[in-house]
ZATIVEX-426405 format. One line per 5 residues: their letters; for each residue x, y, z of N, C-alpha, C. Coordinates in nm, 4 decimals, decimal comma. Each point is the difference from the previous one (the first is absolute). Layout:
! ZATIVEX-426405
a> X:Y:Z:X:Y:Z:X:Y:Z  ...
//
This chain:
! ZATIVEX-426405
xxxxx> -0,2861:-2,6947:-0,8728:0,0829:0,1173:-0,0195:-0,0753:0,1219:0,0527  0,0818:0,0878:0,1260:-0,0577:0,1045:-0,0209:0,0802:0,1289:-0,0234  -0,0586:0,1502:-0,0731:0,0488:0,0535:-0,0752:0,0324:0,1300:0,1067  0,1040:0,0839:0,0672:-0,0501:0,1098:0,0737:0,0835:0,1105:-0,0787  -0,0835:0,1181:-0,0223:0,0260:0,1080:-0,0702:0,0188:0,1231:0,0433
xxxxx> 0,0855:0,0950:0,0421:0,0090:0,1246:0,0892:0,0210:0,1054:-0,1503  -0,0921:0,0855:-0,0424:-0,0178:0,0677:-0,1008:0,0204:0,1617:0,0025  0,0636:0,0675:-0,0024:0,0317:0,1436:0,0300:-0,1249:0,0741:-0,0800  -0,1024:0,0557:0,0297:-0,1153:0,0562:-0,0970:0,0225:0,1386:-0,0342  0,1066:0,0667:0,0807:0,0688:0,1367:-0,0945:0,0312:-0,0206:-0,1598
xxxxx> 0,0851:-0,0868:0,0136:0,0947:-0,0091:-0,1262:-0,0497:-0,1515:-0,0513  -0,0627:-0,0906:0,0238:-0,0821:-0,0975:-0,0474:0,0660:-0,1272:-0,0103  0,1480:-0,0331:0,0970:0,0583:-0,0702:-0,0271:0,0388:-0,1043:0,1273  0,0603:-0,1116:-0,0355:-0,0370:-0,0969:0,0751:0,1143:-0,0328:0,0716  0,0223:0,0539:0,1692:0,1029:0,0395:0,0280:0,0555:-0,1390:0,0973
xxxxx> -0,0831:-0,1075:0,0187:0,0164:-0,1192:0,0926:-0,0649:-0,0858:-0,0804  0,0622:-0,1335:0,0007:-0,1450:-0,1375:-0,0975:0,0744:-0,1282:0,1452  -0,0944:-0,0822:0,0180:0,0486:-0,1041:0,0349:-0,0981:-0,1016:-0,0264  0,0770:-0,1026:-0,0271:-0,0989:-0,1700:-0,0744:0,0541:-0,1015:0,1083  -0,1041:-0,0324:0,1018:0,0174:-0,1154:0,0327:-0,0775:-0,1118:0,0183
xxxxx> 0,0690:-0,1164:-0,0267:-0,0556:-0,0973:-0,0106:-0,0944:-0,0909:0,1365  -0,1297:-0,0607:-0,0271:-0,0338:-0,0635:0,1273:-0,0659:0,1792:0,0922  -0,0650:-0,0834:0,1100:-0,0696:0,0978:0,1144:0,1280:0,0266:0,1209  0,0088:0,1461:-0,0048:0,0635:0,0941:0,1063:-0,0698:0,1070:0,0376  0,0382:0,0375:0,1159:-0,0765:0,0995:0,0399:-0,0041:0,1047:-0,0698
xxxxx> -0,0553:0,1162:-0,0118:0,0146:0,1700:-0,0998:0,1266:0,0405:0,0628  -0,0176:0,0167:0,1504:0,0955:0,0929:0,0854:0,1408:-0,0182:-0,0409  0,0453:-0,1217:-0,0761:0,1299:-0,0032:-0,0193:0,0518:0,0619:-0,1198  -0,1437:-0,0006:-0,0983:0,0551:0,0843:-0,1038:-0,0256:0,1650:0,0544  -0,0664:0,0341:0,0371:0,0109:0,1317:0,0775:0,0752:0,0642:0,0670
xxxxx> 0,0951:-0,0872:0,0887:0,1612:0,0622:0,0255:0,0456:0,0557:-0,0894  0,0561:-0,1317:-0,1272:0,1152:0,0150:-0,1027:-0,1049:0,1608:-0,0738  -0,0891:0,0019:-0,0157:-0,0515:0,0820:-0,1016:0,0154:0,1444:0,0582  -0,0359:0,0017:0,1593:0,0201:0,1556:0,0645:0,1738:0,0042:-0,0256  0,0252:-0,0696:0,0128:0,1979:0,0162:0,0124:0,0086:0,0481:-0,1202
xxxxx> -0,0458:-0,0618:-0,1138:0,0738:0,0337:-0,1783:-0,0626:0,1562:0,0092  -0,1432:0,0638:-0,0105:-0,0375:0,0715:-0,0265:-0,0033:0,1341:0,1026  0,0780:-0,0062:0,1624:-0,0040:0,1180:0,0659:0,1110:0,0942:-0,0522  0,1194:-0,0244:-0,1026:0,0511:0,0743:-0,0209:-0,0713:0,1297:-0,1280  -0,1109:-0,0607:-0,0307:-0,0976:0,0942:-0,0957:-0,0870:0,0889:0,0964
xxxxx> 0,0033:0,0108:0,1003:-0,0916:0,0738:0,1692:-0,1688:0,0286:-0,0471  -0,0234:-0,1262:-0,0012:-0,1505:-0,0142:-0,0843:-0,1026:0,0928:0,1327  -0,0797:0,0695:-0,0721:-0,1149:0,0550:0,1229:-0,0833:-0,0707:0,0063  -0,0184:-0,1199:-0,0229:-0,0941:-0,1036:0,0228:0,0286:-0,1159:-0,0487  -0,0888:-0,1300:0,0541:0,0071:-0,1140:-0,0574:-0,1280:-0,0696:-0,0025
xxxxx> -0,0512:-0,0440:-0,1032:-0,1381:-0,0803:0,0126:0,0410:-0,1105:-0,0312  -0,0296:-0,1088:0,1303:-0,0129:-0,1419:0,0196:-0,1280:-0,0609:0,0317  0,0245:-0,1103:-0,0247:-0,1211:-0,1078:0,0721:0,0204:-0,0543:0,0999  -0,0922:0,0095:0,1568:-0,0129:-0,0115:0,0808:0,1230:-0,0964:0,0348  0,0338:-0,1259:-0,0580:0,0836:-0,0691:0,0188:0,1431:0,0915:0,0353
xxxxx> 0,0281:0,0867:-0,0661:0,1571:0,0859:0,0440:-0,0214:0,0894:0,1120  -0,1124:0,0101:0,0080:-0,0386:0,1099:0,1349:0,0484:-0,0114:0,1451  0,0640:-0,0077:-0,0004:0,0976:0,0141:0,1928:0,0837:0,0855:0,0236  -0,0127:-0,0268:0,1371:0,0774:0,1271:0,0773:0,1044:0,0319:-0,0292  0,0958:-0,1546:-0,0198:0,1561:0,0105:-0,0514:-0,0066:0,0435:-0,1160
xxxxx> -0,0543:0,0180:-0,0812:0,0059:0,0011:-0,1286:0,0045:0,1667:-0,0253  -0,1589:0,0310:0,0600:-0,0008:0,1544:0,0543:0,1154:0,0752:0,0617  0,0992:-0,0794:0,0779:0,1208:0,0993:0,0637:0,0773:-0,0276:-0,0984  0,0525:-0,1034:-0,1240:0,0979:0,0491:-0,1083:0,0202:0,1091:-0,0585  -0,1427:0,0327:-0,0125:0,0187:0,1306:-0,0640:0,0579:0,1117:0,0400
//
């Protein structure tokens, strides 16, 4: 199982969760998570190297 958590640290609340089962890449939970949370227009995001790409970088 792995656990991925997108956490808003203004207001302390937990604005994306995803549980999946078995080995997948990060990047796929990193789509769904920029999609749920750009309507909050975050001024930043701290990830682990694993979400770090270019595509990922132009969602924003």
């Amino acid at each position: 199982m792995k656990n991925h958590i997108t956490i808003d640290s203004e207001y302390m609340l937990i604005r994306h969760q995803s549980v999946k089962k078995g080995s997948q890449f990060d990047i796929v939970f990193a789509i769904s998570a920029i999609r749920s949370i750009k309507e909050y227009k975050p001024k930043y995001i701290l990830a682990g190297k694993a979400y770090d790409t270019e595509k990922n970088k132009k969602r924003l």
